[in-house]
C-alpha positions as CSV (number, residue, x, y, z in Angstrom):
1,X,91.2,115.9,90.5
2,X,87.7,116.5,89.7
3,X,85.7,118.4,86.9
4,X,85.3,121.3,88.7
5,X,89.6,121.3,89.1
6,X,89.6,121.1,84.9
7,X,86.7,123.6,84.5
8,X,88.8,125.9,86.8
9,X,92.2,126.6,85.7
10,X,92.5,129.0,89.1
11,X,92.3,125.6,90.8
12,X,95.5,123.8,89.4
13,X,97.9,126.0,90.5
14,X,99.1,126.8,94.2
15,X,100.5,129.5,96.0
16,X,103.8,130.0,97.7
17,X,104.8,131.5,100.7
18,X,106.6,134.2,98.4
19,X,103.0,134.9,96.1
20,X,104.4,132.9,92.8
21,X,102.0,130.4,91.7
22,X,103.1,127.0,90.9
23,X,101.4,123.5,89.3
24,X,102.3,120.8,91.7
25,X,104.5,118.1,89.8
26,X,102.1,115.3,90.7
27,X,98.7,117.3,88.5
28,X,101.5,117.7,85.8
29,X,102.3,113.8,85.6
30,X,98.5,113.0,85.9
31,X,98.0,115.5,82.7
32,X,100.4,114.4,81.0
33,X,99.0,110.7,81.2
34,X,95.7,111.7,80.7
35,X,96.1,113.1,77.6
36,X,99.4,110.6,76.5
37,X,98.1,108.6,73.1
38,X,98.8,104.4,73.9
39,X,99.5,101.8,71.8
40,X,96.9,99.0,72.6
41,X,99.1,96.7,71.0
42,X,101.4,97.5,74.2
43,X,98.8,96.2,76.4
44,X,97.3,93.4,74.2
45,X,98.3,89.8,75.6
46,X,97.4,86.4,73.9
47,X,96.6,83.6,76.5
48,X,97.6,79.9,76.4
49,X,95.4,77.2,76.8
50,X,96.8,75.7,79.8
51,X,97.1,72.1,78.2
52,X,99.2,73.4,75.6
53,X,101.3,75.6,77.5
54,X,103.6,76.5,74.4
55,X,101.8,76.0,71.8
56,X,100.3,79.1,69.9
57,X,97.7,76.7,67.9
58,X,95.8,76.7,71.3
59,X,95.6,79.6,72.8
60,X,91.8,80.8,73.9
61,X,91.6,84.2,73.5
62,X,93.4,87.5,73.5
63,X,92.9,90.2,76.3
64,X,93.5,93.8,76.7
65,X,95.1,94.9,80.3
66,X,92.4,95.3,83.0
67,X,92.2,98.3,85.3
68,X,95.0,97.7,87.8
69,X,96.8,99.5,90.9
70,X,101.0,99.6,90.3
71,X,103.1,99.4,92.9
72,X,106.6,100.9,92.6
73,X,108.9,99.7,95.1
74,X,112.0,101.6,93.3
75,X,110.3,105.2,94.6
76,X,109.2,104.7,98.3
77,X,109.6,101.1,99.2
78,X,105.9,100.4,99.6
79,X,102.4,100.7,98.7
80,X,99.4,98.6,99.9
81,X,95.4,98.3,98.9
82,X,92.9,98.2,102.3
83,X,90.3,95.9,102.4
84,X,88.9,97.0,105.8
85,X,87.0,94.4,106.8
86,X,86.2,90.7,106.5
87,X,84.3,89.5,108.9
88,X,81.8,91.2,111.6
89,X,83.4,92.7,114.5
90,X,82.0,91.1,117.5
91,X,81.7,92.1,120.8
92,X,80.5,89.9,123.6
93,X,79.8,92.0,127.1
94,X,76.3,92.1,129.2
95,X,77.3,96.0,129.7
96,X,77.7,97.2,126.0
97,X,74.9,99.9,126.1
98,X,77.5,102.6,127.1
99,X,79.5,102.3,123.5
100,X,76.3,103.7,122.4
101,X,75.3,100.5,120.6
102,X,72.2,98.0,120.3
103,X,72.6,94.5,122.3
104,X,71.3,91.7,120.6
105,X,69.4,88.8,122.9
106,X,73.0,86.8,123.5
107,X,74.4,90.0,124.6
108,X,76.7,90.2,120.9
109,X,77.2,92.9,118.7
110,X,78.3,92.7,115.2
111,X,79.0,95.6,113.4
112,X,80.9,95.9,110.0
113,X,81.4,92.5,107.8
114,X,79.7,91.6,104.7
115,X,75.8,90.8,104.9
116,X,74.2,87.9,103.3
117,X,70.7,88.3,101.6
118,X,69.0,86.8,104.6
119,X,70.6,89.2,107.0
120,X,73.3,87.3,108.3
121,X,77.0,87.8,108.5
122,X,79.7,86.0,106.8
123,X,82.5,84.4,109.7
124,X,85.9,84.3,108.9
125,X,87.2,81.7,107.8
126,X,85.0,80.2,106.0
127,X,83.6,76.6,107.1
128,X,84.8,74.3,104.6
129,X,87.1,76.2,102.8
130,X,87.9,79.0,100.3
131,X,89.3,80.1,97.1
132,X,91.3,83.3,96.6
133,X,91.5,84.6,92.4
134,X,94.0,86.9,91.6
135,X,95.3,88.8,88.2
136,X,98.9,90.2,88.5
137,X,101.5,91.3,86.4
138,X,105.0,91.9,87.1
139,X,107.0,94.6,85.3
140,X,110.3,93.5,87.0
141,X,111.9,91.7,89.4
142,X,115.1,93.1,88.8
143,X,118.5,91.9,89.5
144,X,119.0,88.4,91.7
145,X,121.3,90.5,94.2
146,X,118.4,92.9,94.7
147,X,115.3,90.3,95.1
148,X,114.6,91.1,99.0
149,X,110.9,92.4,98.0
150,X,108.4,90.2,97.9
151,X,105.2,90.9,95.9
152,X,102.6,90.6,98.7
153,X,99.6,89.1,96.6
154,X,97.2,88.8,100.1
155,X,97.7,89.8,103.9
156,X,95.1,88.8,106.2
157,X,95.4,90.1,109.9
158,X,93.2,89.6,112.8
159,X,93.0,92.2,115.6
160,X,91.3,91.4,119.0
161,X,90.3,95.3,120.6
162,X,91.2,95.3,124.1
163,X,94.5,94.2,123.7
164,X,95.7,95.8,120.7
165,X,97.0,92.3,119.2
166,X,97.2,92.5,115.6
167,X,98.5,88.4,114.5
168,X,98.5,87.5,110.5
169,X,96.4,84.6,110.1
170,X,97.1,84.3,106.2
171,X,100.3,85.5,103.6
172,X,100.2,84.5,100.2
173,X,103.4,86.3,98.9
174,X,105.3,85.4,95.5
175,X,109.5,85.4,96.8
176,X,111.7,87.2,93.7
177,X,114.6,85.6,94.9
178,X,113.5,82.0,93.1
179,X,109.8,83.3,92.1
180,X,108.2,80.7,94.5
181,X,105.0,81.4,95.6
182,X,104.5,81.1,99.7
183,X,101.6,80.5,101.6
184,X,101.5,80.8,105.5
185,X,99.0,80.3,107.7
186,X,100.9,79.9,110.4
187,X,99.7,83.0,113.0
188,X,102.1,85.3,114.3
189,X,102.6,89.0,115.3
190,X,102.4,91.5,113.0
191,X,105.6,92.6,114.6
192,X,107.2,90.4,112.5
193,X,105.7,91.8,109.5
194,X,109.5,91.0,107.4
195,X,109.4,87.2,108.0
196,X,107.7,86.8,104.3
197,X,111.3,88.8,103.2
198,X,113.5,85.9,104.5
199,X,114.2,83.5,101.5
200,X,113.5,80.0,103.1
201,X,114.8,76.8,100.9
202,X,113.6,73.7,103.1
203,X,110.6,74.6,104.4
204,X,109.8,72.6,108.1
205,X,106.1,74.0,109.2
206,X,102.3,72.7,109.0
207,X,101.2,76.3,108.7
208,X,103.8,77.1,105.4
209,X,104.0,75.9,101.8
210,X,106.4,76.6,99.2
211,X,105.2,76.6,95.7
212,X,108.0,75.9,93.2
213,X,106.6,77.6,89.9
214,X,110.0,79.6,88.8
215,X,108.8,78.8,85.6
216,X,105.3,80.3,85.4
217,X,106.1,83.5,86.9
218,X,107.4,85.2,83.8
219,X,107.6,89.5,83.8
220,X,105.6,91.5,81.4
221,X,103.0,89.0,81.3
222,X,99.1,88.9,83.5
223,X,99.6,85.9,85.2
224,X,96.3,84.3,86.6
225,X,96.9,82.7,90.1
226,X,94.2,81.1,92.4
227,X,94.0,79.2,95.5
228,X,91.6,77.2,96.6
229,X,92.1,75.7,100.3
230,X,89.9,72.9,101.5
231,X,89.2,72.3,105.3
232,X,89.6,69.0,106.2
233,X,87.5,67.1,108.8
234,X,88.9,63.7,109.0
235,X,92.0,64.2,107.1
236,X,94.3,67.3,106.9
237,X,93.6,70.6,105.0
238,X,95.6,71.5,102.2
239,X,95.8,74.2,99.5
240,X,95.7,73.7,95.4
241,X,97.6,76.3,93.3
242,X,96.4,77.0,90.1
243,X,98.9,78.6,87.7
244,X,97.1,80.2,84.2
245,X,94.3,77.5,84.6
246,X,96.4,74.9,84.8
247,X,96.9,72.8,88.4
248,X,100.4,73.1,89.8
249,X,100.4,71.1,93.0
250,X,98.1,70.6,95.7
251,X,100.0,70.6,99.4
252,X,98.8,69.5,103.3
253,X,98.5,73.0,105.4
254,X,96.5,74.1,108.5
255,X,93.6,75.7,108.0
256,X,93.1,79.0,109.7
257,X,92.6,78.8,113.2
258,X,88.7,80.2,113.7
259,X,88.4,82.7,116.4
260,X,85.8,83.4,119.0
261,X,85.9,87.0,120.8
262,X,86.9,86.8,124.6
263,X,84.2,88.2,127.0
264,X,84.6,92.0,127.1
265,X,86.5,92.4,123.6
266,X,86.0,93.0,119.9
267,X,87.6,91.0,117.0
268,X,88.2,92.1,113.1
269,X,89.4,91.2,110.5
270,X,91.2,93.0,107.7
271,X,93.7,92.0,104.4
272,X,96.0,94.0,102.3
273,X,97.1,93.7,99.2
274,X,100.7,94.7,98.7
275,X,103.8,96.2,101.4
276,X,102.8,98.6,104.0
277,X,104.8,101.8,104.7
278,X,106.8,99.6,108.1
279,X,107.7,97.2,105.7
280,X,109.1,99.8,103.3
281,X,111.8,98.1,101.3
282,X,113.8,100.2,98.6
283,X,114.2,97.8,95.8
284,X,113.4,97.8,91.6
285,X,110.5,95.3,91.7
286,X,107.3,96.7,90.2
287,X,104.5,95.2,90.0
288,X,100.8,95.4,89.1
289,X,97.7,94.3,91.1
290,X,94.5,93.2,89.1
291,X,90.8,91.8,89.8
292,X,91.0,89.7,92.9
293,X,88.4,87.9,94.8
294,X,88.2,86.2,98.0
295,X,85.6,83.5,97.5
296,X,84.1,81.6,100.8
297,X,83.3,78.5,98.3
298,X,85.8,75.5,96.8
299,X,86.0,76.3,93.1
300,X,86.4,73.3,90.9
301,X,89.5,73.2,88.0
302,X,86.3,73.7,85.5
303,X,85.3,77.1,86.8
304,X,89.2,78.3,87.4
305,X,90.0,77.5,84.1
306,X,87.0,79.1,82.6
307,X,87.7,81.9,85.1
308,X,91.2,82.1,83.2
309,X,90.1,81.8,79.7
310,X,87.5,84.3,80.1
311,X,90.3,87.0,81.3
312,X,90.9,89.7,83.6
313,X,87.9,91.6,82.2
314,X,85.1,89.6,82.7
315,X,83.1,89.7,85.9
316,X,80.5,87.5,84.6
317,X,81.1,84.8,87.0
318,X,80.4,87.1,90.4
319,X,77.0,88.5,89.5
320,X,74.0,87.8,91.5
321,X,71.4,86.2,89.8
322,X,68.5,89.2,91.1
């Protein structure tokens, strides 16, 4: 609702079939929080040096809630954030002219991705690893019998055109069964979008990790949570967990598999953030998703726990230097 909808009152109102006007329920609720009064000490939280974990002596600063996206599994079941692309989308074909698109000198297009300041692309994965910085906070995860919703934290799928294969290649998910915190790398259909929903005690695969942090993940609290996964070349990958600043655990795991596009066909790659509407599951966890970043670099325990102290509402550390 813009400013030309609150200049106009004509425009907040609709007509029915029978001539009545009416104010559609959904402007009402977005008035009514517009103009609702809060209590910042609601949304004021005081965060713990990680050392100290319990002890109020040392705690590094107190933060105000950032901006955030809540999802609401209790109303629809689902509800997702987009991030449309990751990586260029290449094609490799010596007949490409007829998609109405410029061929480069190796007969590959790349269109989409993220450009670097010297005008190339950034792949997917990254080379030697990457780090992944998230903010949540988690309203509920309501009762044990009902914990079949997990809180998808990050979703990466790969789609090959041609073939209309869609495969995750990454699911970091937080399980409210236990409050464990999953990571898979292990590609599969997205078909089989409701694996992350199955509870698994004894995990038995290269490609998944269970995180046992029942502990850490408490409700009504931001919880800071970042992953930093290091590509081995003589010795195996594995991913750190960072919990609050603190280091949680540091386990072996395959590093996503790096993709070239078959002759003839086109390769993207996309994430979400939270349950998409086929993997709608009516439950009473709600949840909210803060600042995130995806970061194609290995960040030291320093920098993630300055990144922690600093808070959810500093950006300080991801501005360019121009």
């Amino acid at each position: 609702m813009g400013i030309d909808s609150i200049a106009n009152p004509n425009m907040l109102s609709m007509v029915s079939k029978d001539g009545k006007s009416f104010v559609p329920l959904n402007r009402i609720k977005c008035l009514v929080s517009m103009t609702t009064l809060r209590d910042i000490r609601r949304d004021t939280q005081i965060l713990i040096s990680p050392n100290s974990p319990t002890s109020a002596s040392s705690s590094l600063s107190t933060i105000i809630s950032p901006s955030f996206v809540e999802f609401n599994m209790g109303i629809e079941g689902f509800g997702a954030l987009l991030l449309p692309c990751l990586s260029p989308q290449s094609i490799n074909s010596t007949n490409i002219t007829n998609f109405g698109m410029v061929s480069m000198a190796n007969d590959v297009v790349l269109q989409g991705g993220m450009t670097l300041t010297n005008g190339g692309e950034r792949p997917f994965p990254s080379q030697y690893g990457m780090t992944y910085s998230t903010w949540f906070y988690v309203e509920k995860f309501g009762p044990i019998k009902d914990n079949v919703h997990p809180i998808r934290l990050l979703s990466i799928i790969r789609h090959t055109f041609n073939r209309e294969d869609y495969r995750f290649v990454l699911q970091v998910y937080v399980h409210p069964k236990d409050k464990s915190l999953f990571v898979s790398t292990t590609e599969h259909p997205f078909q089989d979008c409701h694996n992350d929903s199955i509870h698994i005690d004894d995990v038995k695969s290269d490609g998944l990790v269970k995180f046992t942090c029942t502990e850490m993940m408490l409700e009504q609290r931001w919880t800071h949570v970042a992953l930093v996964w290091t590509k081995g070349m003589l010795k195996n990958s594995a991913v750190t967990l960072y919990i609050n600043g603190k280091q949680i655990a540091v386990q072996k795991i395959h590093y996503i598999t790096n993709v070239t596009a078959p002759p003839g066909h086109s390769i993207s790659t996309f994430a979400y953030i939270g349950s998409l509407p086929i993997q709608r599951v009516h439950s009473s966890v709600q949840w909210r998703q803060g600042p995130c970043f995806l970061i194609e670099d290995l960040l030291s325990s320093q920098i993630i726990t300055a990144m922690y102290g600093a808070g959810p509402n500093s950006f300080n550390y991801f501005r360019s230097n121009e």
